[in-house]
C-alpha positions in Angstrom: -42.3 38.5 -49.7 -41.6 34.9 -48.4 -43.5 35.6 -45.3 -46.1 36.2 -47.2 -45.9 33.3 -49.6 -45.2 31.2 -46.3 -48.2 32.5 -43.9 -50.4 30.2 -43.6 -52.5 32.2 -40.3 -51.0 29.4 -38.2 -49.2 30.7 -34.9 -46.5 28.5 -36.1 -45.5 30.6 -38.9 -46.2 33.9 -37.3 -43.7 33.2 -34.5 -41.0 31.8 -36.7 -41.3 34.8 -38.9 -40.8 37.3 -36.2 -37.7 35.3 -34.8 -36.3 35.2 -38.0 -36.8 39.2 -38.4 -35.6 39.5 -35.0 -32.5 37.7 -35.3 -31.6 39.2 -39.0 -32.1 42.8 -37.1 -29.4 42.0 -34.0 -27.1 40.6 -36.5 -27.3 44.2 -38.7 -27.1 45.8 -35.9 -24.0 44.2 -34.2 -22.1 44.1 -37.6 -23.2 48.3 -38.3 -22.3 48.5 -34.7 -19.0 46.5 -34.5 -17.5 48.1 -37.8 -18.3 51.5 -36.8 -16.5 50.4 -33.4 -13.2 49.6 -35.5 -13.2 52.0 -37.6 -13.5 55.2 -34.8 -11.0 53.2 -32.6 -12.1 50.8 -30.0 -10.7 52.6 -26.6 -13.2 55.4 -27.3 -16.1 53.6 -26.3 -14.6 51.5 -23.4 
């Protein structure tokens, strides 16, 4: 919804928004990642 609101059609915008939605996705998916890591004990994937 903000990207919306915020996209202006500048390249600016476009590339900041697709950083931003890259970076929240590797941060979900190292925290999903990392807890399921703990929680099935850690010497099973090393």
């Amino acid at each position: 919804m903000a990207a919306t609101v915020l996209h202006d059609g500048s390249a600016t915008v476009m590339a900041a928004t697709m950083t931003a939605s890259a970076s929240c996705g590797i941060a979900l998916l190292w925290l999903c990642s990392h807890r399921a890591w703990k929680e099935n004990g850690q010497s099973e994937y090393l």
